[in-house]
C-alpha positions as CSV (number, residue, x, y, z in Angstrom):
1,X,-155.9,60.7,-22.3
2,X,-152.2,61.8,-21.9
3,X,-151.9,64.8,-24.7
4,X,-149.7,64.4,-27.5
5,X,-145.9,66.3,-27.5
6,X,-145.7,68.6,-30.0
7,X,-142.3,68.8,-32.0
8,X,-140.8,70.6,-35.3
9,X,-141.0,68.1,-38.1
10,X,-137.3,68.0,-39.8
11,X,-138.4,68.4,-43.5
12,X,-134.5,68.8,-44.8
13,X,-132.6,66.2,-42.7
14,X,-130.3,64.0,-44.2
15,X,-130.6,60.6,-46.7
16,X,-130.1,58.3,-44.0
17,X,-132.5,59.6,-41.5
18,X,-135.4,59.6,-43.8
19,X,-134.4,56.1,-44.6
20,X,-134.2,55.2,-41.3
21,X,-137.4,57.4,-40.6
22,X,-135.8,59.2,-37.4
23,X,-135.2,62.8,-36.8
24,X,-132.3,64.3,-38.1
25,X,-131.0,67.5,-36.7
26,X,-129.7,68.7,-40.0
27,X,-126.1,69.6,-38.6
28,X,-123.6,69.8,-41.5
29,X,-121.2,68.1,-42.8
30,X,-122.6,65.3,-40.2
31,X,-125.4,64.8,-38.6
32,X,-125.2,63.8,-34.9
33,X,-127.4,60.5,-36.0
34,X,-125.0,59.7,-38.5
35,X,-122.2,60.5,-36.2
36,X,-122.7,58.3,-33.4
37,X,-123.5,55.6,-36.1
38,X,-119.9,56.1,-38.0
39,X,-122.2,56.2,-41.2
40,X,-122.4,58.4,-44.6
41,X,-124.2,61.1,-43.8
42,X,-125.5,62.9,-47.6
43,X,-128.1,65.6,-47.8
44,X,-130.5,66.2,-50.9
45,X,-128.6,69.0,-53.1
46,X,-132.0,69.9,-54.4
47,X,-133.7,71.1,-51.0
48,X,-132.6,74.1,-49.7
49,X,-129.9,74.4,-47.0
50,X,-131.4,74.4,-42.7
51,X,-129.8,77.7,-42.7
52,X,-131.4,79.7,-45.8
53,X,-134.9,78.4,-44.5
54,X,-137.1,80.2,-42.1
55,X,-137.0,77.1,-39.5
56,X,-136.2,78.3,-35.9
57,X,-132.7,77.3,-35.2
58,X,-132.0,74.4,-33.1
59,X,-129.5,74.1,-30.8
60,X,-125.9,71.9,-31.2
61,X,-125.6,68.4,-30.7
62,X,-123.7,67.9,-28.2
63,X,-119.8,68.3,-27.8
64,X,-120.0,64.6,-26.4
65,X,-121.3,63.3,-29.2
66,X,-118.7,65.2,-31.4
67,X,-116.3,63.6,-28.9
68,X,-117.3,60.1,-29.0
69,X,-118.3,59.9,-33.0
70,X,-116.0,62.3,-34.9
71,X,-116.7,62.5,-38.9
72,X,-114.6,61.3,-40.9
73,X,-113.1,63.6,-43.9
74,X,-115.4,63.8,-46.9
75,X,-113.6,63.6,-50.2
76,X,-116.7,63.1,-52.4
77,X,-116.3,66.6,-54.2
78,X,-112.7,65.6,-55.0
79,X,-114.2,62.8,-57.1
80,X,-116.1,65.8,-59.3
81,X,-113.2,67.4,-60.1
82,X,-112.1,65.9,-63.4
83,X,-111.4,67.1,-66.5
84,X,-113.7,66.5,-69.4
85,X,-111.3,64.2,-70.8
86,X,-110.9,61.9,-68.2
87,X,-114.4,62.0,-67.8
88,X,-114.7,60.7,-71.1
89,X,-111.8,58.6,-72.1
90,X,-111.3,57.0,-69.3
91,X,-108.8,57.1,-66.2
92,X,-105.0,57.4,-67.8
93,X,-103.1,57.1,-64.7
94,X,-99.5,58.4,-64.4
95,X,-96.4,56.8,-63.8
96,X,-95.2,56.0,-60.3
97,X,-92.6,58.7,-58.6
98,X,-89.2,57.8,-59.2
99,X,-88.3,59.1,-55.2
100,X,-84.6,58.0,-56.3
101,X,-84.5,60.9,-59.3
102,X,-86.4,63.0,-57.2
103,X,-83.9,63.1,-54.5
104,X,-80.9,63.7,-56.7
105,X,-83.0,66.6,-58.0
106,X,-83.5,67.9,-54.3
107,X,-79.6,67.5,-53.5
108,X,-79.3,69.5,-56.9
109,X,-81.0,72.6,-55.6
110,X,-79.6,72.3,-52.2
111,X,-76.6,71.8,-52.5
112,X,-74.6,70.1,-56.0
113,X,-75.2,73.5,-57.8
114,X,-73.3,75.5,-55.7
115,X,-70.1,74.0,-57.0
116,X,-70.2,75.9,-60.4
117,X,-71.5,79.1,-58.8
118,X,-69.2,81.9,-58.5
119,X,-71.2,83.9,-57.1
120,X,-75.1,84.9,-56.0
121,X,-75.8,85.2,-59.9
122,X,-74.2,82.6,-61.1
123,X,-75.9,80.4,-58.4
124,X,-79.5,81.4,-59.2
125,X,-78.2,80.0,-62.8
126,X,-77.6,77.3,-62.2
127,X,-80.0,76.3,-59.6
128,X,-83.1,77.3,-61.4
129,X,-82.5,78.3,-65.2
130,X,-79.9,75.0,-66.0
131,X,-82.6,72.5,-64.5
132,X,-85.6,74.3,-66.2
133,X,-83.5,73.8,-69.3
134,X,-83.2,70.3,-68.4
135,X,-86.9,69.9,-68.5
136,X,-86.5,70.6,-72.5
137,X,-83.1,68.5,-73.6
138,X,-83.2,65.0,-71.5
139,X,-79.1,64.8,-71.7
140,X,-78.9,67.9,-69.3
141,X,-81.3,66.7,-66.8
142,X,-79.6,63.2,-66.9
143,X,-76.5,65.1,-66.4
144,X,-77.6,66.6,-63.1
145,X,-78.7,63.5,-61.9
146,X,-75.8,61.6,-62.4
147,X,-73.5,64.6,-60.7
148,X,-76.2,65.1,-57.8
149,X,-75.9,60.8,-57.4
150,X,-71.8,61.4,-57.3
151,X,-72.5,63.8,-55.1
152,X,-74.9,62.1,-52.6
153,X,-71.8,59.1,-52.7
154,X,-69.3,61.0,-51.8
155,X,-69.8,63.2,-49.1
156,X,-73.2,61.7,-47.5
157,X,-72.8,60.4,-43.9
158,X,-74.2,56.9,-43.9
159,X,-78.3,56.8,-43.0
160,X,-79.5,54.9,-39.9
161,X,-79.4,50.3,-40.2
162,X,-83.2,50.6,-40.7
163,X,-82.8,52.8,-43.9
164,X,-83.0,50.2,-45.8
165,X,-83.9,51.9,-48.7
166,X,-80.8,54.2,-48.7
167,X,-78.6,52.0,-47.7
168,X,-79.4,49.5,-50.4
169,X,-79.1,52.2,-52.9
170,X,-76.1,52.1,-55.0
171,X,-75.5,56.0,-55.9
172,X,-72.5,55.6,-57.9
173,X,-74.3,52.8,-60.0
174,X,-77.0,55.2,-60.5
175,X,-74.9,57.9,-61.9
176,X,-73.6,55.9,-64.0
177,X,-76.8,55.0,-65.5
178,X,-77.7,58.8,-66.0
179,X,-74.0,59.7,-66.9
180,X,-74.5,57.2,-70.2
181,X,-77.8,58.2,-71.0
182,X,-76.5,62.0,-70.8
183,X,-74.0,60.8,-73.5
184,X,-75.3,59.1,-75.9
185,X,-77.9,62.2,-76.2
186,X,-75.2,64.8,-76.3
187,X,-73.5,63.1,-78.9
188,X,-76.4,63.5,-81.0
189,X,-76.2,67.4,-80.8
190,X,-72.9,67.7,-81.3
191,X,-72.1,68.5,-84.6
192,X,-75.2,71.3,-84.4
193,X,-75.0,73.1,-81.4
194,X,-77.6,76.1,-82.3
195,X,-79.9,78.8,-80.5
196,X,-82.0,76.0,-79.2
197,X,-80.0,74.1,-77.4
198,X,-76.8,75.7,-77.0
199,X,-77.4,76.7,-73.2
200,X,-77.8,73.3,-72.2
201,X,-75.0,71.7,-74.3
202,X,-73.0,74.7,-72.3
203,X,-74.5,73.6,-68.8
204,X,-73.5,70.0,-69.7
205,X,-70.0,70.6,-70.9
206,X,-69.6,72.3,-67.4
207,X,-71.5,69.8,-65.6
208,X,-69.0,66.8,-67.3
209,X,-66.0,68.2,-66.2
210,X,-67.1,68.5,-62.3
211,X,-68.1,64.4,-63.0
212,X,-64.8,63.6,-64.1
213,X,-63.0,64.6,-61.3
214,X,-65.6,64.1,-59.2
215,X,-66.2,60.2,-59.8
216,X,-64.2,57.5,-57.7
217,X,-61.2,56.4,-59.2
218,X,-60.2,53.1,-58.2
219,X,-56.7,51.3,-59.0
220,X,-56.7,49.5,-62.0
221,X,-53.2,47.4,-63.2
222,X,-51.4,50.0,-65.2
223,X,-53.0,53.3,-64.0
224,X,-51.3,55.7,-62.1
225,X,-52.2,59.0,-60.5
226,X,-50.8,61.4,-63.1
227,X,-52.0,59.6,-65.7
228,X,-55.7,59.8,-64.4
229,X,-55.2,63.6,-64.1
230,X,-54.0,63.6,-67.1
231,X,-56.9,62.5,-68.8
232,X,-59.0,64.7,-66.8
233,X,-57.0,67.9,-68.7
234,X,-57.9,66.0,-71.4
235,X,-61.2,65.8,-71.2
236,X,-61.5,69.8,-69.9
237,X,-60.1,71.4,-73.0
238,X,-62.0,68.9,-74.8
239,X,-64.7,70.6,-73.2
240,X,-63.8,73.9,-73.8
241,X,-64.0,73.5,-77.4
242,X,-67.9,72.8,-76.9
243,X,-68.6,75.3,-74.6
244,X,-67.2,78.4,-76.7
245,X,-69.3,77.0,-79.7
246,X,-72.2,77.2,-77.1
247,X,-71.1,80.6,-75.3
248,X,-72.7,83.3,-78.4
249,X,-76.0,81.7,-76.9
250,X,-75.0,81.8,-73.3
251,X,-74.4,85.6,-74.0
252,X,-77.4,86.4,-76.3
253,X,-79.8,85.8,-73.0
254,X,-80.1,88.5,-70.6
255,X,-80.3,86.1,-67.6
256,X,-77.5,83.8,-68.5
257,X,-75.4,86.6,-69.6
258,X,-73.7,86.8,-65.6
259,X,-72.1,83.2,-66.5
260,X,-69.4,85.1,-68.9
261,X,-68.4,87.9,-66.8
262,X,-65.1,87.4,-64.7
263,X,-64.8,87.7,-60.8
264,X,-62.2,90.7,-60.7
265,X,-59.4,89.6,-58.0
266,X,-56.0,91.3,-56.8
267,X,-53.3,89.6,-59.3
268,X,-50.5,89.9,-56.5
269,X,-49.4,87.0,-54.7
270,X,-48.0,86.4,-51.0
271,X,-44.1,86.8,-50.6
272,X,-43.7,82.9,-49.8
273,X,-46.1,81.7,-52.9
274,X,-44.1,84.3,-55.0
275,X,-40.5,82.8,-53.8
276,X,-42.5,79.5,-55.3
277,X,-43.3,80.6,-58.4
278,X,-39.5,82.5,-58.6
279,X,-38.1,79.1,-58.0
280,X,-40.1,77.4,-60.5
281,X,-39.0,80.2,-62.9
282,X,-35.2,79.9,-62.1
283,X,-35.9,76.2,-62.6
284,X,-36.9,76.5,-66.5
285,X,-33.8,79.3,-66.9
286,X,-31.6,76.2,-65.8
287,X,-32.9,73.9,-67.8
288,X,-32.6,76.1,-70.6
289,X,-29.0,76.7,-70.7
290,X,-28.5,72.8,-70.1
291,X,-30.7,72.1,-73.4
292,X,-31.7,75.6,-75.4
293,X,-32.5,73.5,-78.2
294,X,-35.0,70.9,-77.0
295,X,-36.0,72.6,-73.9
296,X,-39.0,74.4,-74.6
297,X,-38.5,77.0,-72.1
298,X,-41.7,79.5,-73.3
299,X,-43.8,76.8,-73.0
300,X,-43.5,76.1,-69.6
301,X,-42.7,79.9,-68.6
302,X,-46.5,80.1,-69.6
303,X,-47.5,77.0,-67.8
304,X,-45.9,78.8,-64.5
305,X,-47.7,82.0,-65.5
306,X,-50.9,80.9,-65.2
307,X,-49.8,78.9,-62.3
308,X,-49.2,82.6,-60.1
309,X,-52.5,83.6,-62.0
310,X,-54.4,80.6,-60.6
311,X,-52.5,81.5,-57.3
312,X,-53.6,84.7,-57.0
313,X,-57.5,83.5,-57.5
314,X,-57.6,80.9,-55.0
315,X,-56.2,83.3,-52.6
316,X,-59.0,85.6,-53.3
317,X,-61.7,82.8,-52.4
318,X,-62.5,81.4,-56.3
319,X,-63.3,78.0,-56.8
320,X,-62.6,75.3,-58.4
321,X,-63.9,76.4,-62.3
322,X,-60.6,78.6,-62.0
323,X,-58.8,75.5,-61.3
324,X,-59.7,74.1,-63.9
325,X,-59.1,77.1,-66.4
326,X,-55.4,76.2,-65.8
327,X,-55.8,73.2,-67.3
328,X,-57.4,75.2,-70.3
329,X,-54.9,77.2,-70.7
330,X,-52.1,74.7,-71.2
331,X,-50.4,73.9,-74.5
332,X,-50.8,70.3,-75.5
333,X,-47.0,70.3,-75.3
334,X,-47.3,70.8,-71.7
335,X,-49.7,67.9,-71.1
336,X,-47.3,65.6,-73.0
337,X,-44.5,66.9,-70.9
338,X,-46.5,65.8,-68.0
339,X,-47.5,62.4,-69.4
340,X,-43.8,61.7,-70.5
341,X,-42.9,62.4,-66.7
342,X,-40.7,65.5,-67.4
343,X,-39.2,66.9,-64.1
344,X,-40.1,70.4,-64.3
345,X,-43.6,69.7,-65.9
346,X,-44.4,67.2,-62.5
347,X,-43.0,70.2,-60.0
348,X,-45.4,72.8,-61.6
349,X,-47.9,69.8,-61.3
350,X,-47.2,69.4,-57.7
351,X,-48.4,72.9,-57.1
352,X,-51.0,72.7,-59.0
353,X,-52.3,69.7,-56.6
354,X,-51.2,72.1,-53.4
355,X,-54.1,75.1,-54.8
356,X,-56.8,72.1,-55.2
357,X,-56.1,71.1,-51.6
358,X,-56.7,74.7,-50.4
359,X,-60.5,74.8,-52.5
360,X,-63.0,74.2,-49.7
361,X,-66.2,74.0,-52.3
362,X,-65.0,70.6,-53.6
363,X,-64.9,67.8,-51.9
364,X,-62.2,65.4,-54.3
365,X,-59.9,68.2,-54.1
366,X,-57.8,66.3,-51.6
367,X,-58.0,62.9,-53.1
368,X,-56.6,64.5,-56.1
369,X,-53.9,66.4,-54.4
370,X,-52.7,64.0,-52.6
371,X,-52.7,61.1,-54.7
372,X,-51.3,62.9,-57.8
373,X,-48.4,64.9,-55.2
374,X,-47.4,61.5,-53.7
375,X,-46.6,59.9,-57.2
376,X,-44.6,63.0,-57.9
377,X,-42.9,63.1,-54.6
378,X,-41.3,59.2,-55.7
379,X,-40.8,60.1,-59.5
380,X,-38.7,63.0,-58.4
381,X,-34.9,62.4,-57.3
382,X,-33.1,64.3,-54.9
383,X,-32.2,67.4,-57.3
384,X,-35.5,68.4,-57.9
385,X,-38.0,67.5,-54.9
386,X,-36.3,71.1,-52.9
387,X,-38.8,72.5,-56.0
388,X,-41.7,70.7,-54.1
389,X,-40.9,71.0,-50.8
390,X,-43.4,73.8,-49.6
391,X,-46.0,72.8,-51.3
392,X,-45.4,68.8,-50.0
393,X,-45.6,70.5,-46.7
394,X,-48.9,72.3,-47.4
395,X,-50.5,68.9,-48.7
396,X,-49.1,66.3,-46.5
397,X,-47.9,68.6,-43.5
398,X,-46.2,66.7,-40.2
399,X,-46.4,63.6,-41.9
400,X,-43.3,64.6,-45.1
401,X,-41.5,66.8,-42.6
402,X,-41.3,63.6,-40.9
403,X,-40.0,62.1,-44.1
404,X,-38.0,64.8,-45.1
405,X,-35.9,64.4,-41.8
């Protein structure tokens, strides 16, 4: 009689080897048993582990059956991990991602921020502090959005034909929607702008301006260039009246503080910008001694003031939020010289249009400039376009000399 092999009993091996009465050879996660069958492989918690027992160990299954059979990933301790609450109340499942919000929120930090920076300060403002404010006063975060969606419209390169999802996607409707959500909330703080939430109403006075200008403007029966633009100066010392209510908390906090400071630049001027603003200057003398009663010649000697001013800063490589403090710093006198289509008033516009075409950090700049110079360039008559001529050739270049001759 043909004596019996002796063998190691497996007195830990897994669930489904005892069940199926076979040996198991205890390999963990997996045993090779359960491997090569593709099923669950569990292991009683309550015995102890092969390797803190005094068992000889055995050897590896083999790498073919690793090869042929490999485990699939074990998420049963995921399952565990919930909180007492959910254990007890129930599953209360969250919303689905909005991926459309959360991509205007990624072109935000990338890259729609940077137009209100100044510099590396500023930037870390308004790419981390203004949307963590967001996260507490729902106007400002719908106020990014809508920018961020403008944003996305007007300077993304259309996606590949089997984007479907982008290409379907309507950006400019979308800002839209956050743009009037955005206002009807601001509204609502208006008359008490406070310690709470006077950072935000600052960030979304700022954020508003860059909308305006930057939306689409399409042509509607009875609109005209100037007039648009007008409405846009409008709307920015509009603005300004909200954000110096809001600036005493804006300077209060040590990390928003580097929003007030000013970048310091030279004040001087090239020689053929200055023989410009001389002209200009000469200009309002003129039309002084023509009319010294209803020709308001202070008032536009300050409009071409800030004019060399705003010169002088886009020379030295500022941006666009010093654009627009020329618009701030107009009279109202001025802006209803320029909606009544006074001469002089459109030529200091013109140039006006010829800095915004220089800015490289915006990217309506020349949409503005060109469209609101063009309208100019037919309103004037033959005395006063020589008063536009360089800056006509800055915007417009070969194709007005081409014009002019």
């Amino acid at each position: 009689m043909a004596q019996r092999r002796s063998h190691q009993k497996s007195r830990h091996g897994c669930l489904e080897c005892k069940r199926r009465r076979v040996k198991c050879d205890e390999s963990r996660p997996v045993c090779a048993n359960c491997a090569r069958r593709q099923t669950e492989c569990e292991y009683d918690s309550s015995g102890p582990l092969r390797w803190m027992s005094d068992e000889q160990s055995r050897s590896p299954r083999p790498l073919s059956d690793r090869q042929q059979a490999p485990p699939s990933p074990d998420f049963s301790l995921l399952s565990q991990l919930q909180s007492t609450n959910s254990a007890n109340n129930g599953d209360n499942p969250l919303l689905p991602l909005n991926i459309c919000d959360l991509e205007l929120m990624l072109q935000w930090v990338n890259a729609t921020h940077a137009l209100l920076s100044r510099n590396q300060k500023t930037e870390d403002i308004w790419r981390t502090y203004v949307p963590e404010e967001g996260l507490s006063h729902p106007f400002l975060m719908h106020g990014i959005l809508a920018l961020s969606a403008v944003h996305i419209a007007r300077t993304r390169a259309p996606r590949a034909v089997g984007d479907n999802q982008q290409n379907g996607r309507d950006y400019i409707q979308v800002a839209v929607s956050h743009q009037n959500q955005a206002l009807a909330l601001f509204r609502e703080q208006l008359g008490d702008i406070n310690s709470t939430n006077g950072k935000a109403m600052f960030a979304f006075a700022s954020i508003t301006v860059l909308y305006a200008f930057g939306f689409p403007r399409t042509s509607e029966p009875g609109s005209t260039a100037v007039g648009d633009l007008v409405q846009a100066f409008v709307l920015v010392r509009g603005v300004q009246q909200v954000l110096s209510q809001a600036m005493s908390t804006v300077f209060e906090d040590r990390i928003w503080a580097p929003i007030r400071e000013v970048t310091e630049y030279d004040p001087a001027i090239p020689g053929e910008a200055q023989a410009a603003i001389d002209q200009l200057h000469k200009a309002n003398e003129a039309c002084t001694r023509q009319d010294p009663i209803l020709h308001d010649s202070i008032l536009y000697q300050e409009a071409i003031d800030h004019l060399a001013d705003l010169t002088a800063a886009i020379n030295a490589g500022l941006g666009f939020t010093f654009a627009c403090r020329w618009a701030i710093k107009l009279q109202p006198a001025f802006v209803d010289r320029i909606r009544d289509r006074r001469p002089l008033a459109l030529a200091i516009l013109a140039h006006w249009c010829s800095l915004l075409i220089r800015l490289q950090d915006i990217w309506f700049g020349a949409e503005w400039g060109t469209r609101v110079a063009q309208e100019i360039w037919y309103v004037l008559d033959d005395s006063w376009r020589p008063l536009i001529h360089g800056c006509m050739e800055e915007i417009f270049g070969e194709q007005y000399l081409m014009i002019e001759r």
